[in-house]
Backbone as a ProteinNet text record, in pm:
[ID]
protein_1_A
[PRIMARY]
XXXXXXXXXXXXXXXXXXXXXXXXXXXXXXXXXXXXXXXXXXXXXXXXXXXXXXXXXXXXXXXXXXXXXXXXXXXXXXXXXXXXXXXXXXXXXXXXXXXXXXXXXXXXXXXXXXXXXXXXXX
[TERTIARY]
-1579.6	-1544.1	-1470	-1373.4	-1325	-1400.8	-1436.2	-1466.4	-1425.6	-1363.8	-1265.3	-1101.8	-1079.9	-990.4	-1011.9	-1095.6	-1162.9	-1281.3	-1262.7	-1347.5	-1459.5	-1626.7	-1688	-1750.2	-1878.5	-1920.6	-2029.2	-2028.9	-2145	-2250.5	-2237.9	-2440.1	-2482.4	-2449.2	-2476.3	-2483.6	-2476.8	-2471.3	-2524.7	-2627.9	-2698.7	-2561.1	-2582.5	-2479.3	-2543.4	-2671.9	-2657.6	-2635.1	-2568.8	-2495.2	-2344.5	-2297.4	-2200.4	-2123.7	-2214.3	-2268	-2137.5	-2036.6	-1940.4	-1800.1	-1839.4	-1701.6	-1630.2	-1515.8	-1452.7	-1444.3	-1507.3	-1546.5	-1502.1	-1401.9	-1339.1	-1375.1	-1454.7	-1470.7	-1359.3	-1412.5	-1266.2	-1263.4	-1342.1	-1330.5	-1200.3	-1203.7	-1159.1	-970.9	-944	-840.8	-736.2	-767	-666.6	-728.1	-690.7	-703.8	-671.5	-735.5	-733.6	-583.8	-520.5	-393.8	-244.8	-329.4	-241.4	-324.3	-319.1	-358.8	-280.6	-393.3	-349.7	-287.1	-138.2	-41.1	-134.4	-266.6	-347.5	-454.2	-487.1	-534.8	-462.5	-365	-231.5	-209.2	-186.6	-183.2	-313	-394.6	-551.6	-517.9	-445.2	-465.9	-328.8	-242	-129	-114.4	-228.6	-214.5	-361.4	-418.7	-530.5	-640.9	-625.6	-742.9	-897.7	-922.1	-1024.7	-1089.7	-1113.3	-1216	-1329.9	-1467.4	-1564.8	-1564.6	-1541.9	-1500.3	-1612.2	-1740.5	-1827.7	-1750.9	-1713	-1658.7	-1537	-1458.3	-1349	-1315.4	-1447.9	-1387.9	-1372.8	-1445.5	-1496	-1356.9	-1329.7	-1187.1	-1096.2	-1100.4	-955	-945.8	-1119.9	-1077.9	-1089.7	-1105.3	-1052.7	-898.5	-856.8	-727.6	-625.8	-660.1	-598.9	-621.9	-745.6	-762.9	-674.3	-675.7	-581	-478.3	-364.5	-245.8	-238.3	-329.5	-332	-372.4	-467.6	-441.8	-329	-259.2	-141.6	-38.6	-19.1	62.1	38.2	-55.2	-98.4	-107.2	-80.4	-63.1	-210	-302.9	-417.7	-428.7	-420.3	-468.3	-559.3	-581.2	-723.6	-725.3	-839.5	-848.4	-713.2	-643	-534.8	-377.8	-378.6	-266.2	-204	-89.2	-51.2	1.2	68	158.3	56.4	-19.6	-118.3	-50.7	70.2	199.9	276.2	259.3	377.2	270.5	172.2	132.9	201.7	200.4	288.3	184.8	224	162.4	216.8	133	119.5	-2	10.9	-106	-230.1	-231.3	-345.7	-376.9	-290.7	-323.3	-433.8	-391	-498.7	-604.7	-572.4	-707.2	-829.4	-777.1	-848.3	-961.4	-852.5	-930.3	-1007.6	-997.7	-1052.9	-1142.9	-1184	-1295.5	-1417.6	-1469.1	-1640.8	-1645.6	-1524.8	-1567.4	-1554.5	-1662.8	-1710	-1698.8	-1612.2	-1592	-1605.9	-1752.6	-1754.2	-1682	-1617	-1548.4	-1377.2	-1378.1	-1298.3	-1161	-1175.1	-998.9	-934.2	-968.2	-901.1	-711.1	-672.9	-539.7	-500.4	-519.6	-477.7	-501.8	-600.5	-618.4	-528.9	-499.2	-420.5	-259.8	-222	-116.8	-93	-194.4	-202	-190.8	-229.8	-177.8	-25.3	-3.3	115.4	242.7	186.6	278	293.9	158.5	154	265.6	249.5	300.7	496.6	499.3	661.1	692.7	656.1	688.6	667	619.1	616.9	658.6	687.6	805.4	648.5	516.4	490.4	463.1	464.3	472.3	632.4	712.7	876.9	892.5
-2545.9	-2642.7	-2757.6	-2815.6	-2965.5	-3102.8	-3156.4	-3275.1	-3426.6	-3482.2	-3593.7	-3518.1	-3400.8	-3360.8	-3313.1	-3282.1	-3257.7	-3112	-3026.2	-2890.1	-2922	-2846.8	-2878.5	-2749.2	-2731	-2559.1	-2600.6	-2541.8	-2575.8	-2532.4	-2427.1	-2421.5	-2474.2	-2609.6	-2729.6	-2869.7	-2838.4	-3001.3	-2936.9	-3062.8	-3081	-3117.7	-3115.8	-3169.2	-3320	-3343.7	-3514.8	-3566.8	-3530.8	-3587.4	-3625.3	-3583.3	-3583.6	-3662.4	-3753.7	-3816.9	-3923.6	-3909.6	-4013	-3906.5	-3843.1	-3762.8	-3654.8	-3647.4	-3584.3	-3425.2	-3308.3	-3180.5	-3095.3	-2972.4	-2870.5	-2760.5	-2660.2	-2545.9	-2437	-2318.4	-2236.4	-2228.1	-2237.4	-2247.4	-2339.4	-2438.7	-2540.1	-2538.1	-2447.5	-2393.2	-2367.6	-2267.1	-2203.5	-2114.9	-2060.8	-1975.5	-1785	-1769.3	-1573.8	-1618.3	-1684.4	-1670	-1784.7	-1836.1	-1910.7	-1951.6	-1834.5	-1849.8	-1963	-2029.9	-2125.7	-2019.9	-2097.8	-1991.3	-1917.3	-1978.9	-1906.3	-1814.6	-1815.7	-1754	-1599.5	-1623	-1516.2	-1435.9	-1517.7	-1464.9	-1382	-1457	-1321.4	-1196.6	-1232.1	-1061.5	-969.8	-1086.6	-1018.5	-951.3	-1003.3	-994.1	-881.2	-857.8	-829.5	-841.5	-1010.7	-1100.2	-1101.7	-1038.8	-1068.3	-978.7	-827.9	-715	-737	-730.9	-761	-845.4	-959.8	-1084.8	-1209.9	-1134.6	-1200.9	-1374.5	-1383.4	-1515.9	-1523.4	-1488.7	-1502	-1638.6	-1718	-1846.7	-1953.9	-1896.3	-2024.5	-2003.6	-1889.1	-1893.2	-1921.2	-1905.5	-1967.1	-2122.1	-2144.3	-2320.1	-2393	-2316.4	-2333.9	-2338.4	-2235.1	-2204.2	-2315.9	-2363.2	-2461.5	-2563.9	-2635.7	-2792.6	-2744.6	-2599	-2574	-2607.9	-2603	-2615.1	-2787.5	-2840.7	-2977.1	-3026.6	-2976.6	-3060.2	-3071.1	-2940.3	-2907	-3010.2	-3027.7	-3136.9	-3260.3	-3281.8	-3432.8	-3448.9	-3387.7	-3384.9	-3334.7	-3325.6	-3293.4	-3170.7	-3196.7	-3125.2	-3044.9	-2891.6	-2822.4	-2825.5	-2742	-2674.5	-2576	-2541.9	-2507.7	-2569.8	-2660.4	-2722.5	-2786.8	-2709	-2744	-2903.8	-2962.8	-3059.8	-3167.3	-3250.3	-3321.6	-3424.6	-3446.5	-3537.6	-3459.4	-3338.6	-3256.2	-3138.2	-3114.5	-3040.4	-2936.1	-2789.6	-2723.3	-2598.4	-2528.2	-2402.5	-2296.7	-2222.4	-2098.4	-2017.9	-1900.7	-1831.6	-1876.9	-1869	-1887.2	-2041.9	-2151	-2258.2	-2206.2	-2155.1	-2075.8	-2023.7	-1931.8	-1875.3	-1954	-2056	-2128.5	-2183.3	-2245.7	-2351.3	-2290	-2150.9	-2069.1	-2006.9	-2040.1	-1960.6	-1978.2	-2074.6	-2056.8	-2038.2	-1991.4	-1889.3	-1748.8	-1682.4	-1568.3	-1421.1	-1354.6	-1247.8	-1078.1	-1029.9	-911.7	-794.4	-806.3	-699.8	-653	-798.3	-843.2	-808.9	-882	-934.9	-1016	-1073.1	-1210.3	-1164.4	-1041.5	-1059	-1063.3	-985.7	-1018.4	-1163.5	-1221.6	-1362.7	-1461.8	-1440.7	-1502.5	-1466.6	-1368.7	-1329.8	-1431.7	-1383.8	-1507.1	-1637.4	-1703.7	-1818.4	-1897.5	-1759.4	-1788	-1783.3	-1671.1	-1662.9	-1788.3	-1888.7	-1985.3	-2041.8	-2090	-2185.4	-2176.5	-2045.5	-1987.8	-2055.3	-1957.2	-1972.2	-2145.5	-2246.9	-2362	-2466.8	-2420.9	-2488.9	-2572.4	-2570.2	-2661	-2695.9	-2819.4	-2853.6	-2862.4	-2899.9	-2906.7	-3066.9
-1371.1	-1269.2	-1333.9	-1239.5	-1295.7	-1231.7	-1359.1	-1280.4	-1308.2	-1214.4	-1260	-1311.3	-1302.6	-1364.4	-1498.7	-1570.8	-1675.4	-1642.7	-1715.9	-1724.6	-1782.5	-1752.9	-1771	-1688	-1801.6	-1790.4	-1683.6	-1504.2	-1400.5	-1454.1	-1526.8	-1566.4	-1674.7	-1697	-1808.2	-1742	-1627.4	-1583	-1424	-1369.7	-1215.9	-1159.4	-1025.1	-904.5	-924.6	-932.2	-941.6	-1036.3	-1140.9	-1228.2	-1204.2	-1114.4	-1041.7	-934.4	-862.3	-787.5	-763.9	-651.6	-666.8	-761.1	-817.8	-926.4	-793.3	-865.4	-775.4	-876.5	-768.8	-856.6	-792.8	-867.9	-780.5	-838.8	-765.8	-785.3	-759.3	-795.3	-800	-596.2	-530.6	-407.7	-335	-455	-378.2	-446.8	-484.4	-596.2	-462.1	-447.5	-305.4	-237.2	-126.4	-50.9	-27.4	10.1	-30.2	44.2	175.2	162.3	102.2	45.6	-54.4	-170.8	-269.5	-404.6	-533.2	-554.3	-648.1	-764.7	-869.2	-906.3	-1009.7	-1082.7	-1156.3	-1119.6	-980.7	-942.7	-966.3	-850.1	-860.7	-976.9	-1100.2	-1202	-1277.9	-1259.4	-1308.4	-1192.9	-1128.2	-993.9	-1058.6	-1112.1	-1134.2	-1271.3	-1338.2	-1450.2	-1493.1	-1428.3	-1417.6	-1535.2	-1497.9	-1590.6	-1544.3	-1405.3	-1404	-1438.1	-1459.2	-1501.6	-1393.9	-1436.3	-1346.7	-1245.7	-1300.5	-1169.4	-1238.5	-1268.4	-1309.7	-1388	-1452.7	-1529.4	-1505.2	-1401.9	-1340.9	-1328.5	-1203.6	-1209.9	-1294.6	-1402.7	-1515.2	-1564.9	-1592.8	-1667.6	-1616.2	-1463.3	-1443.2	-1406.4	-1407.8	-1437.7	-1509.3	-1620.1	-1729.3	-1809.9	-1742.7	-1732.4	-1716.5	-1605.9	-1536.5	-1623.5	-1631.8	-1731.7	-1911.2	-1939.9	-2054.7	-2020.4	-1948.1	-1903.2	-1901.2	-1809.5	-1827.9	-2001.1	-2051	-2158	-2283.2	-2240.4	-2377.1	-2300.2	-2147.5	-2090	-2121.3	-2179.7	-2171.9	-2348.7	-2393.5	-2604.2	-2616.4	-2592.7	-2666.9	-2717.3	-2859.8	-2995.6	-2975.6	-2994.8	-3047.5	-3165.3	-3225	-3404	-3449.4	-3334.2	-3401.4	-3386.3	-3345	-3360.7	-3465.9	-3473.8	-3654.4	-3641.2	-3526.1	-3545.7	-3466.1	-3486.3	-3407.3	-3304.4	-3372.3	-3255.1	-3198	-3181.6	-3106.7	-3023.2	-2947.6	-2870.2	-2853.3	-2858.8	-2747.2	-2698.3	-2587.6	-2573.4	-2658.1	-2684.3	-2747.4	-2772.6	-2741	-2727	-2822.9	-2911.5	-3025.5	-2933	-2895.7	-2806.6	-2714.9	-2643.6	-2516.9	-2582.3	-2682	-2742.2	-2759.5	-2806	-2876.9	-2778.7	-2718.6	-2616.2	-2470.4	-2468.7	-2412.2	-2475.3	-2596.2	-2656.4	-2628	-2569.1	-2516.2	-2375.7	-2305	-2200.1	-2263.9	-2207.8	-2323.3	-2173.9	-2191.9	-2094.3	-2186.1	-2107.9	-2170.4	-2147.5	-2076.8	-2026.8	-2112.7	-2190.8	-2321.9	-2241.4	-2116.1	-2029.2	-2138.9	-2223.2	-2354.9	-2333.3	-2415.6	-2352	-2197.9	-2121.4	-1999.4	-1958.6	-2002.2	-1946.9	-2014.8	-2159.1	-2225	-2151.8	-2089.5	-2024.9	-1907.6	-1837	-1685.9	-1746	-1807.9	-1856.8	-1910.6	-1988.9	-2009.3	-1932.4	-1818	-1700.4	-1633.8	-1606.9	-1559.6	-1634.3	-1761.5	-1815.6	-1771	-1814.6	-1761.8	-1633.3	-1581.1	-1449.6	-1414.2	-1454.3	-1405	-1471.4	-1580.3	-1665.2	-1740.9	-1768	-1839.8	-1967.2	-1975.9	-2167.8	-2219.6	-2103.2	-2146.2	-2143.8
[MASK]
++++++++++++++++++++++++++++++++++++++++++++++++++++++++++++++++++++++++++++++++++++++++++++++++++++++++++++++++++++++++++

C-alpha cells in the first residue's frame, strides 16, 4: 500500500496508525475498466502468476517509479547524484516483496514497460 505517497508493507502496520494519512490500496489504483498503466502491465506482461502478492508488487511498483523520479538512491546505484532506472534499479528495490511463483522477470518487465511507455526518469 501507499501511504502519504510512500510504500509501506499492510501487514506491518494497524489502520490506526494511519489515522488522518492518505492510503491507497491496489483497489484504489484503477478500475477492472480503466486499469492503472501498471496494473495493465502485470496482465500484459504476465507479472502476476498466482495473484497472491500481485498487489504488494504492483504497489510497489508504482512508489519504484516514483522514487527513481524523485533521485533516490538504492544499494545499487552507482552514481548517488544521478538516479536512473534500470533493471538491477527495480531489482533491487523490489527485493522484499518476495513472490513464489518467481514472476521477478516478468515483473521486472511490467515495470520497465511502465517506465517506457511514460517517458519516466527523463
Amino acid at each position: 500500500m501507499l501511504v502519504n505517497g510512500e510504500r509501506l508493507n499492510a501487514c506491518l502496520s494497524l489502520a490506526v496508525m494511519h489515522d488522518g494519512d492518505e492510503v491507497t490500496t491496489i483497489e484504489g489504483l484503477g478500475t477492472p475498466d480503466d486499469l492503472h498503466p501498471m496494473q495493465a502491465a502485470f496482465v500484459e506482461c504476465d507479472g502476476f502468476q498466482c495473484g497472491y502478492c500481485t498487489p504488494g508488487q504492483i504497489m510497489s511498483a508504482v512508489a519504484v517509479l516514483d522514487e527513481i523520479e524523485r533521485g533516490e538512491p538504492s544499494h545499487v546505484t552507482a552514481d548517488l547524484n544521478k538516479v536512473e532506472f534500470s533493471d538491477d534499479e527495480v531489482r533491487e528495490r523490489l527485493s522484499g516483496n518476495i513472490c513464489r511463483c518467481a514472476a521477478y522477470p516478468n515483473i521486472v518487465a511490467a515495470v520497465r514497460s511502465v517506465h517506457e511507455h511514460e517517458g519516466a526518469g527523463e
